[in-house]
C-alpha positions in Angstrom: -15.8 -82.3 -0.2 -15.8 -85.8 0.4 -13.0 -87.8 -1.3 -12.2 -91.6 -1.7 -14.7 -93.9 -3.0 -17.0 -96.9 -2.1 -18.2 -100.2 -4.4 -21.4 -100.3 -5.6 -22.2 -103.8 -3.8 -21.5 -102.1 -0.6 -23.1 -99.1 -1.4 -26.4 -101.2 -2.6 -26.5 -102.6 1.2 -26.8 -99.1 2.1 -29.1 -98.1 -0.3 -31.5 -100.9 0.7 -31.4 -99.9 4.7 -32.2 -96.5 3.9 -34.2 -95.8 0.4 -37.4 -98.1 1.0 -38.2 -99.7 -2.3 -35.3 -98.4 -4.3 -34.7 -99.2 -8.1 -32.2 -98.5 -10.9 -32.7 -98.3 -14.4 -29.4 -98.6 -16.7 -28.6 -96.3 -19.3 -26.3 -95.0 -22.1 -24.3 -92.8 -19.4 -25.1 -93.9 -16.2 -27.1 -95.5 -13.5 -31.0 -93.8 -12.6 -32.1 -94.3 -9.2 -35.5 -94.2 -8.0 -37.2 -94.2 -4.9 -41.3 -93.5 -5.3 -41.5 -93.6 -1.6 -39.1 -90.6 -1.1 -39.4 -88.3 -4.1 -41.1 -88.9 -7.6 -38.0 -87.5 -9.7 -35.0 -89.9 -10.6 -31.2 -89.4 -9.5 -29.4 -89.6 -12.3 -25.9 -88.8 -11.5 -24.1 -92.4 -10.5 -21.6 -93.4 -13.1 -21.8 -97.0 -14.4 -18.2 -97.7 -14.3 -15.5 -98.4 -16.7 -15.6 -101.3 -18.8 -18.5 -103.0 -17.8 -17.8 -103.5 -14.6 -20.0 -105.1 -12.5 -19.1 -103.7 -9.3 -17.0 -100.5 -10.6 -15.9 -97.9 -7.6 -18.1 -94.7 -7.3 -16.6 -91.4 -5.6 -17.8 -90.2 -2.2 -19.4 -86.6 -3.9 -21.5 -88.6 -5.8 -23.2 -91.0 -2.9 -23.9 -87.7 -1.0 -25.4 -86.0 -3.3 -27.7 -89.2 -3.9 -28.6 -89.4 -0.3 -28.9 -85.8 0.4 -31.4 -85.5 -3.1 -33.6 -87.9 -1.0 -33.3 -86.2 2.0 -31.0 -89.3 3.8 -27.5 -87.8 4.4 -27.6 -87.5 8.3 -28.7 -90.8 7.9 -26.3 -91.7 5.5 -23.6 -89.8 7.3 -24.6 -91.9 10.8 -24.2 -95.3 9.3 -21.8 -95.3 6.1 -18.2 -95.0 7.9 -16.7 -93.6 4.7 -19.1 -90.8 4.9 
């Protein structure tokens, strides 16, 4: 399992090179992610962050499991060096 962890800035340059047309939606526990081109389900399981951070650090596990729900980890894996 993947350990360390990446800022959401960065990780939103990622997300728009490889999820066409992605969007997030806020709420009480954490951030939704959807990508209508890819799949018609959200990914639900980004943490917001402590504190009400703006751009709060999120843990490796959780960026692969977002990229391999929409079927982008080699992708992901290929261009994100802390994959």
């Amino acid at each position: 399992m993947s350990s360390g962890q990446i800022r959401w800035n960065s990780l939103t340059r990622w997300m728009d090179e490889l999820l066409p047309d992605w969007e997030m939606k806020e709420k009480e526990h954490g951030i939704h992610i959807y990508c209508p081109a890819l799949r018609d389900r959200a990914f639900v399981a980004l943490p917001k962050g402590a504190h009400g951070r703006t751009n709060p650090e999120i843990a490796l596990f959780h960026v692969k499991k977002l990229f391999r729900f929409f079927g982008k980890l080699p992708e992901a894996k290929a261009r994100i060096p802390q994959l």
